[in-house]
N, CA, C and O atoms as a printed pandas DataFrame, in Angstrom:
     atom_number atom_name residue_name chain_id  residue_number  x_coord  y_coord  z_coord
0              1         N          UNK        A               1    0.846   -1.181    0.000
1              2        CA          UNK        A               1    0.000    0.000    0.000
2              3         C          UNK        A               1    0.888    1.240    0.000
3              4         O          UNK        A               1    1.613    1.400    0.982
4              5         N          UNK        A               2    0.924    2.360   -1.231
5              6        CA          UNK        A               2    1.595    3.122   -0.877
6              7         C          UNK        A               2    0.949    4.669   -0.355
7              8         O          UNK        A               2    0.062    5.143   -1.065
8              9         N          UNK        A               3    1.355    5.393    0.784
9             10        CA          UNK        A               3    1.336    6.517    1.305
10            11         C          UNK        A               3    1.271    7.524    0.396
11            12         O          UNK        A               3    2.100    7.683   -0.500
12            13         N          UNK        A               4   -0.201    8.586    0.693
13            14        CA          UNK        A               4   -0.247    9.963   -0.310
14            15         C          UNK        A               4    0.897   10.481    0.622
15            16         O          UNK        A               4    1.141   10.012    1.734
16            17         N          UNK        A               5    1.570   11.518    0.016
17            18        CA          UNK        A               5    2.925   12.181    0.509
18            19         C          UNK        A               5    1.627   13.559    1.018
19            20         O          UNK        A               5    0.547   13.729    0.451
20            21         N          UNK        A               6    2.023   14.163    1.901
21            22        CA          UNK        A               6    1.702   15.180    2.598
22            23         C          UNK        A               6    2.277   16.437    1.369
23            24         O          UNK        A               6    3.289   16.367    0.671
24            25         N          UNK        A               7    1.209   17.582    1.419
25            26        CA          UNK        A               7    1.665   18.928    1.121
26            27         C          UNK        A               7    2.517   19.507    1.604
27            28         O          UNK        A               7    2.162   19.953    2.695
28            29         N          UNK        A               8    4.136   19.899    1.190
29            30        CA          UNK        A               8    5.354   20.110    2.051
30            31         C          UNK        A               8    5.149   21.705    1.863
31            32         O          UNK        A               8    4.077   22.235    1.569
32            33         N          UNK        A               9    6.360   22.362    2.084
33            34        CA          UNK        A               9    6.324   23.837    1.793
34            35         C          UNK        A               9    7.430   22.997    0.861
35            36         O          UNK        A               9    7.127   23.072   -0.330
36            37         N          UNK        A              10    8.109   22.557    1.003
37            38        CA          UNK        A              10    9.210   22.255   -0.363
38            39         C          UNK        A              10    8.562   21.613   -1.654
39            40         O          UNK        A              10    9.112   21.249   -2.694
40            41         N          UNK        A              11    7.523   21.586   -1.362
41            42        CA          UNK        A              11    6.935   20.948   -2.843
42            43         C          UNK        A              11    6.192   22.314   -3.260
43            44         O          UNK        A              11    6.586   22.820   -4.310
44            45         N          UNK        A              12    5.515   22.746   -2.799
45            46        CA          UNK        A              12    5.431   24.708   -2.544
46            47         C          UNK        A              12    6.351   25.367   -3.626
47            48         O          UNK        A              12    6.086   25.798   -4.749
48            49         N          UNK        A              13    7.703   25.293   -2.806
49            50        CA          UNK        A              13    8.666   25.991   -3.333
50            51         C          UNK        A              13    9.166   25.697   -4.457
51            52         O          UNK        A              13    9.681   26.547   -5.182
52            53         N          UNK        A              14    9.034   23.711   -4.933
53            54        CA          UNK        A              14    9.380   23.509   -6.125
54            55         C          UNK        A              14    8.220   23.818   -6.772
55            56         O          UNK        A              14    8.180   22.842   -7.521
56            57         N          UNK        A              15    6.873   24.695   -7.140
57            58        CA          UNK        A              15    6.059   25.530   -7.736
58            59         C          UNK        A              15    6.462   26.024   -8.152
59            60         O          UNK        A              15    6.561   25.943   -9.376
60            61         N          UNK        A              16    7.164   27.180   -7.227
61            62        CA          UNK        A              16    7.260   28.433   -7.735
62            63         C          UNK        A              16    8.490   28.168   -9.233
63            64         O          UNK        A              16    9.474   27.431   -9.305
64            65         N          UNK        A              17    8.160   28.686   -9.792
65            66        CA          UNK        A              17    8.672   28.984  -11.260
66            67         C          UNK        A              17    9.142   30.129  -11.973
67            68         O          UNK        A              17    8.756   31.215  -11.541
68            69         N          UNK        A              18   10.049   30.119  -13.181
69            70        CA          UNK        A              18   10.261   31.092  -13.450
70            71         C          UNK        A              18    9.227   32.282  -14.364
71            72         O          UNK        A              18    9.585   33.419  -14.673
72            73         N          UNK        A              19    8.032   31.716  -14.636
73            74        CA          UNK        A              19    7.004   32.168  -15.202
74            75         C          UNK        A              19    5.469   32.609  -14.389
75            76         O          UNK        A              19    4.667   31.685  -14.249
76            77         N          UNK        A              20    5.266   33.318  -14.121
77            78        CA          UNK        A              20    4.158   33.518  -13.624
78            79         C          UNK        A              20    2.965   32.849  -14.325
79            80         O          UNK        A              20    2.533   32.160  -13.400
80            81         N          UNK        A              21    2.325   32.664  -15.158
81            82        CA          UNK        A              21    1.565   31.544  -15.565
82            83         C          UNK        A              21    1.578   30.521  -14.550
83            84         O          UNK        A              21    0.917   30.292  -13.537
84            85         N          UNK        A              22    3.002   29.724  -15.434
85            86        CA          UNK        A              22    3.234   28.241  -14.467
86            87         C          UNK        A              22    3.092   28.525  -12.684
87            88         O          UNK        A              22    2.544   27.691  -11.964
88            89         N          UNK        A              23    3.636   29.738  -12.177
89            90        CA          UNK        A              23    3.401   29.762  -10.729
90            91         C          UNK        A              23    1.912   29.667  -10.212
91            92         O          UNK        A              23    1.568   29.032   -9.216
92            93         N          UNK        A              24    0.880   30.569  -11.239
93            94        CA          UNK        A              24   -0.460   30.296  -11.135
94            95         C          UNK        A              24   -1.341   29.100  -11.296
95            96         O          UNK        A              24   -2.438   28.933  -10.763
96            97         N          UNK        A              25   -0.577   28.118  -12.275
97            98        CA          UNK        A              25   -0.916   27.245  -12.924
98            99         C          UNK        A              25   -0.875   25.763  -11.611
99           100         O          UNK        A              25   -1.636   24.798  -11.532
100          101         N          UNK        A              26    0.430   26.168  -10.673
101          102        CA          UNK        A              26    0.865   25.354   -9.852
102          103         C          UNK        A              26    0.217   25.403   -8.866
103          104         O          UNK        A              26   -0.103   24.366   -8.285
104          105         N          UNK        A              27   -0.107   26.497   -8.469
105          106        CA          UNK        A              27   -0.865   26.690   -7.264
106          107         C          UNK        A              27   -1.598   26.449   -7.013
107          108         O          UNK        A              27   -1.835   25.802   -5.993
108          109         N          UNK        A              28   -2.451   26.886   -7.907
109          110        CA          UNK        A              28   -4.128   26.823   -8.002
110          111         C          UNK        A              28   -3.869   24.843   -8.102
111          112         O          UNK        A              28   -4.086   24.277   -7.030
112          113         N          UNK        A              29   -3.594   24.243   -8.878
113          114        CA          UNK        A              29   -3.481   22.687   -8.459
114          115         C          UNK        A              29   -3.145   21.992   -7.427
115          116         O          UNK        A              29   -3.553   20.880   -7.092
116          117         N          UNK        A              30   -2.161   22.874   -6.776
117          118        CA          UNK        A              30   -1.874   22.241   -5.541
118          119         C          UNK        A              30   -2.798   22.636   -4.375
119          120         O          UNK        A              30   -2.835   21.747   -3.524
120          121         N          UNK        A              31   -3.654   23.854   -4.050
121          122        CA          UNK        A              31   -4.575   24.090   -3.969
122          123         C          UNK        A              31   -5.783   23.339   -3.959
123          124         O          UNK        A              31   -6.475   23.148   -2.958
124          125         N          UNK        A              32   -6.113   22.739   -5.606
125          126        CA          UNK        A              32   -7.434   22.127   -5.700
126          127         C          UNK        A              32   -7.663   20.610   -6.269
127          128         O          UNK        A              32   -8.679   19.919   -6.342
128          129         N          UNK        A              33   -5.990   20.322   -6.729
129          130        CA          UNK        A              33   -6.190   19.189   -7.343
130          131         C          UNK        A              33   -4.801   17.956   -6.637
131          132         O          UNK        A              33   -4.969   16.766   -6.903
132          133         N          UNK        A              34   -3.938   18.230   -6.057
133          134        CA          UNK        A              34   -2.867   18.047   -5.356
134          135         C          UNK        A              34   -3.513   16.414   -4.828
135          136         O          UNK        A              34   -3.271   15.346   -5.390
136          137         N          UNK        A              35   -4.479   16.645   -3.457
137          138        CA          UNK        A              35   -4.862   15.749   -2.897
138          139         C          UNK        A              35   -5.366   14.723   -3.463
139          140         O          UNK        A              35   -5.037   13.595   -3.096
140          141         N          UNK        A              36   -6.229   14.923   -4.429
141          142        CA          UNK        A              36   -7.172   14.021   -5.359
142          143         C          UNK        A              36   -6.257   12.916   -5.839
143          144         O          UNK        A              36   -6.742   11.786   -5.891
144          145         N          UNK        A              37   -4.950   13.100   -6.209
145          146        CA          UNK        A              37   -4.175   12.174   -6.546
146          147         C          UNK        A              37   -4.149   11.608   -5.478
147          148         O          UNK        A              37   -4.355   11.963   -4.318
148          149         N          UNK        A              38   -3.720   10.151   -6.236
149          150        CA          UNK        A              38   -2.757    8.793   -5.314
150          151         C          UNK        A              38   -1.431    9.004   -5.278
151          152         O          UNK        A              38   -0.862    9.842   -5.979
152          153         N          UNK        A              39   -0.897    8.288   -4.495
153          154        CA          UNK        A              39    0.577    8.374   -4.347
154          155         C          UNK        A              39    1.015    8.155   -5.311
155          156         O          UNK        A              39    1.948    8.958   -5.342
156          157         N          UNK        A              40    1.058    7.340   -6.669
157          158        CA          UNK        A              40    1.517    7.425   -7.898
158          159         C          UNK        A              40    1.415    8.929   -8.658
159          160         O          UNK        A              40    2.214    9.635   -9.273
160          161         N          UNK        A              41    0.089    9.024   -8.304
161          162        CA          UNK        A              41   -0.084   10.295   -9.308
162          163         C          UNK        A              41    1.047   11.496   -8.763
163          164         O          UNK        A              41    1.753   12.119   -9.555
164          165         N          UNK        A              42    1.083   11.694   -7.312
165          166        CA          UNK        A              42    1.535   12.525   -6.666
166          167         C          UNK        A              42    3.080   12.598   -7.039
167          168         O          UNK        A              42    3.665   13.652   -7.287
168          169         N          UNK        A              43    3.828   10.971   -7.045
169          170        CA          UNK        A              43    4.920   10.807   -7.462
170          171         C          UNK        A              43    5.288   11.358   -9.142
171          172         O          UNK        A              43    6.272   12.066   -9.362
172          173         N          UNK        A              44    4.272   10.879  -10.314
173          174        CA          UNK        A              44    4.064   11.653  -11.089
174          175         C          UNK        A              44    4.165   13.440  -11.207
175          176         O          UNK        A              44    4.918   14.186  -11.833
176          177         N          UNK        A              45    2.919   13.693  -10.199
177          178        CA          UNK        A              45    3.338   15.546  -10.560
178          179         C          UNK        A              45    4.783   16.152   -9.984
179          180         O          UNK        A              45    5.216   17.253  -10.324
180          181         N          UNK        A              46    5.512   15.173   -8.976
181          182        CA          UNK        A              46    6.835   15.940   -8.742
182          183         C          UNK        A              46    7.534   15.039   -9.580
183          184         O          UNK        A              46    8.427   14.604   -8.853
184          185         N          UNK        A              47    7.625   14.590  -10.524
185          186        CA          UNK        A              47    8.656   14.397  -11.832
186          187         C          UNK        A              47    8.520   15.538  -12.873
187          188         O          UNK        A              47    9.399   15.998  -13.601
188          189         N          UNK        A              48    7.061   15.931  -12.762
189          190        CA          UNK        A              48    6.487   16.989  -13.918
190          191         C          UNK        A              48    7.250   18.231  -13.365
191          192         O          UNK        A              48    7.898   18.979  -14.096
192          193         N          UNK        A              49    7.116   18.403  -11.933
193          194        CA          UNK        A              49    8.318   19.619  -11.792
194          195         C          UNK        A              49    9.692   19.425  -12.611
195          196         O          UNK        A              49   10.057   20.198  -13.497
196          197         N          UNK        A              50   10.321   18.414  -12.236
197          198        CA          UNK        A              50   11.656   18.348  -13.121
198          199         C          UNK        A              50   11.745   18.455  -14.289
199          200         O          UNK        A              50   12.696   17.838  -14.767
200          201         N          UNK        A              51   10.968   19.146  -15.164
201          202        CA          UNK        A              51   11.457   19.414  -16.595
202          203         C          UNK        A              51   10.741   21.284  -16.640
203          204         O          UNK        A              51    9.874   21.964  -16.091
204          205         N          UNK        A              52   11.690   21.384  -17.562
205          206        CA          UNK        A              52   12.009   22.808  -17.667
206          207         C          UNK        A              52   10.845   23.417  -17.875
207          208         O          UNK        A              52    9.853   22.748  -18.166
208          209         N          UNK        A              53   10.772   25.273  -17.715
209          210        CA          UNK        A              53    9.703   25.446  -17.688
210          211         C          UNK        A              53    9.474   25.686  -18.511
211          212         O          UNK        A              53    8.322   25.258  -18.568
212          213         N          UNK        A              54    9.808   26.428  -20.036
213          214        CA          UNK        A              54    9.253   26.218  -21.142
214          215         C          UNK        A              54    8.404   25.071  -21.148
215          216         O          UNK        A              54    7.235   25.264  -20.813
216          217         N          UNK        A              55    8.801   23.766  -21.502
217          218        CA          UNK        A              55    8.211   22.845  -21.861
218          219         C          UNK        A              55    6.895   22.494  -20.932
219          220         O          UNK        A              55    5.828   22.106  -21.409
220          221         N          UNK        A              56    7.235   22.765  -19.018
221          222        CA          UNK        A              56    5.705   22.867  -18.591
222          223         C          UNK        A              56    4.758   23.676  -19.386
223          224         O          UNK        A              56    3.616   23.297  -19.645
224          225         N          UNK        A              57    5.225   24.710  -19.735
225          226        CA          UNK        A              57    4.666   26.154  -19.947
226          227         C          UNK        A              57    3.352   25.468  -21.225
227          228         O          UNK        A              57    2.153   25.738  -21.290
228          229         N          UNK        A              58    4.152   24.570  -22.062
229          230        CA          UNK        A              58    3.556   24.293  -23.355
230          231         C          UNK        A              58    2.721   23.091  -23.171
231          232         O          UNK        A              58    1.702   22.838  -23.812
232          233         N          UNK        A              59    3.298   22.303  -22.142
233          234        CA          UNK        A              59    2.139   20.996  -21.959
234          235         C          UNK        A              59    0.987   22.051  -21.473
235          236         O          UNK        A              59   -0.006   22.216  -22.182
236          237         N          UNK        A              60    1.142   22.726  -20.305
237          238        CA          UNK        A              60    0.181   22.761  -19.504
238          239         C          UNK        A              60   -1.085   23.683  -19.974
239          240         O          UNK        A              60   -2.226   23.566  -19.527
240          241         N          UNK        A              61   -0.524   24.924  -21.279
241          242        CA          UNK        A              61   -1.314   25.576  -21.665
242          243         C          UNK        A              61   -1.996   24.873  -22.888
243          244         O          UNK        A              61   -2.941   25.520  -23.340
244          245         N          UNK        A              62   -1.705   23.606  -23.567
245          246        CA          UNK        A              62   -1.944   22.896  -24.677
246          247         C          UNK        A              62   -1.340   23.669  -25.742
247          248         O          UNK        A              62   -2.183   23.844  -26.622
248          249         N          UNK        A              63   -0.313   24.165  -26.007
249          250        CA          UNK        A              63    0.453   24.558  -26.703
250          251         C          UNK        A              63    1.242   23.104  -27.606
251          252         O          UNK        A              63    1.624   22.992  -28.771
252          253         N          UNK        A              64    1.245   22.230  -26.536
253          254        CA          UNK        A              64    2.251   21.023  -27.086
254          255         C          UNK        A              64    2.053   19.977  -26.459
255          256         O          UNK        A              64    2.270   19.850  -25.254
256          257         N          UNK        A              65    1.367   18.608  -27.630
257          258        CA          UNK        A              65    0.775   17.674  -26.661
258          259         C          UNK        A              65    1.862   16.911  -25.525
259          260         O          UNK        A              65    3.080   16.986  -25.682
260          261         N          UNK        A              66    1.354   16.318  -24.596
261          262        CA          UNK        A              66    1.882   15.311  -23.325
262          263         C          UNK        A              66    2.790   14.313  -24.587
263          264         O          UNK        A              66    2.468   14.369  -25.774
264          265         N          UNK        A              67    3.760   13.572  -24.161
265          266        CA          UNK        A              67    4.250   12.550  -24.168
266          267         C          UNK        A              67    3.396   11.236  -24.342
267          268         O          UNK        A              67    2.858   10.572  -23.456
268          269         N          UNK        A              68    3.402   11.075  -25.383
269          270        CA          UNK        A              68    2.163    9.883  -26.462
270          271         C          UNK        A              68    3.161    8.887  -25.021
271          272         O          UNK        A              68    2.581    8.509  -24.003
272          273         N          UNK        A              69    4.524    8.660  -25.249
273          274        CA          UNK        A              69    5.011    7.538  -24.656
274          275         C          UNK        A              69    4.862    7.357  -23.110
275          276         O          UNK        A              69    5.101    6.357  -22.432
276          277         N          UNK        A              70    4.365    8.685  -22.700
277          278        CA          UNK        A              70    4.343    8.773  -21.040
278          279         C          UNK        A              70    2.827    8.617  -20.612
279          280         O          UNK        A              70    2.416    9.629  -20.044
280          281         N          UNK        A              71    2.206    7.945  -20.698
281          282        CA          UNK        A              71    0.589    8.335  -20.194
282          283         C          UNK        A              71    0.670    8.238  -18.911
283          284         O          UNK        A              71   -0.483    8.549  -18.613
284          285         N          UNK        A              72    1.215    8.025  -17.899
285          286        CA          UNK        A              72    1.517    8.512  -16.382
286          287         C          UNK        A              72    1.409    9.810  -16.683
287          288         O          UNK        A              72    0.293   10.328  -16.726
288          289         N          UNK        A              73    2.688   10.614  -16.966
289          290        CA          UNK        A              73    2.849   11.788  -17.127
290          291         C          UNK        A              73    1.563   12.819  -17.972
291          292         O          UNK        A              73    1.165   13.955  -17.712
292          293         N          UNK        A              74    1.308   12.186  -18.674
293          294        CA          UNK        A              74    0.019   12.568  -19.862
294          295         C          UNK        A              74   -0.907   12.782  -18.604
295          296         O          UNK        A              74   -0.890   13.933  -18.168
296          297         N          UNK        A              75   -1.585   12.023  -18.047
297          298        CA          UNK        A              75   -2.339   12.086  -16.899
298          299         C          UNK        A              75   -2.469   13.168  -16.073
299          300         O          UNK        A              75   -3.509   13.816  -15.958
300          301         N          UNK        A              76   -1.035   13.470  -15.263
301          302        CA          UNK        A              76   -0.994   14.633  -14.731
302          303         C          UNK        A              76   -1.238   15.765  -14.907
303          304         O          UNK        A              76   -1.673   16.702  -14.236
304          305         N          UNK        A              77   -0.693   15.481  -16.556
305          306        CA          UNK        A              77   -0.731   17.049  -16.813
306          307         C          UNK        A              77   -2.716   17.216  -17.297
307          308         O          UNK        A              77   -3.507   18.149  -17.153
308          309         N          UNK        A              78   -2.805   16.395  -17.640
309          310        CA          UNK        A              78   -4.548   16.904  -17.469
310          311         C          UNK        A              78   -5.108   17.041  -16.214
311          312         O          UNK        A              78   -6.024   17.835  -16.000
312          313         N          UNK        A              79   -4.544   16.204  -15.225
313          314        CA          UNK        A              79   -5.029   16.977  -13.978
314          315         C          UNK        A              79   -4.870   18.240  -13.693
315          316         O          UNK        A              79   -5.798   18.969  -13.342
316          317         N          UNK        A              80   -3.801   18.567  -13.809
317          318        CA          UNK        A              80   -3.375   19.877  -13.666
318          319         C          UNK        A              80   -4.155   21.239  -14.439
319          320         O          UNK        A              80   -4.287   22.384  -14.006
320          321         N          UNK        A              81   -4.539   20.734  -15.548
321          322        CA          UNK        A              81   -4.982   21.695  -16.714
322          323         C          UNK        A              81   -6.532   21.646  -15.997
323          324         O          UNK        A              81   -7.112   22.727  -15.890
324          325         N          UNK        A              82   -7.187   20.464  -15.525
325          326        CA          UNK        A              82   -8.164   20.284  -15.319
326          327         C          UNK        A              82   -8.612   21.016  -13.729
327          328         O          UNK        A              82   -9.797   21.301  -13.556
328          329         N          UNK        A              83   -7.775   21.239  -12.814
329          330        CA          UNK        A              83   -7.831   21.887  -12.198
330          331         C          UNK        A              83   -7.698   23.448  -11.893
331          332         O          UNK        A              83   -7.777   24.195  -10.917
332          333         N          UNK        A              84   -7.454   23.529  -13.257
333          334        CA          UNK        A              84   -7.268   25.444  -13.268
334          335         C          UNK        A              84   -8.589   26.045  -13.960
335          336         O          UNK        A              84   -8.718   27.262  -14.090
C-alpha cells in the first residue's frame, strides 16, 4: 500500500517557477487538485516539476501535446490543466 505524501512547503517551493503563468498554474493545483491524486499520481506531478519550464509552460497551456510515450505523465498534466 503506498502513502499519499503530505503537502510540504518544499513541494510549494518547487512551484514556484520562473514564469508567472506556471506559478499560477501550480498553485491553483496544488490548492485544488494536489490531494485528489494517489501516491503514484503525486509521485508523477513531482517528476512533472523536473522538466524545464518552457516545456511545462507548453504541456500545460496545450500549446504542445503530453508525451504519447508517457501516459503517467500525460495524466498529470490533465489533472493539472483540469484543475485550473
Amino acid at each position: 500500500m503506498s502513502l499519499i505524501a503530505p503537502l510540504t512547503p518544499a513541494l510549494r517551493w518547487r512551484c514556484r517557477r520562473g514564469m508567472l503563468e506556471l506559478d499560477l498554474l501550480l498553485e491553483r493545483f496544488l490548492e485544488r487538485g494536489y490531494a485528489a491524486l494517489d501516491a503514484t499520481g503525486q509521485a508523477q506531478f513531482e517528476r512533472l516539476l523536473g522538466h524545464p519550464d518552457p516545456q511545462l509552460h507548453d504541456w500545460l497551456l496545450g500549446l504542445d501535446p503530453p508525451p504519447a510515450t508517457d501516459p503517467a505523465l500525460a495524466h498529470v498534466i490533465q489533472a493539472v490543466r483540469d484543475a485550473t
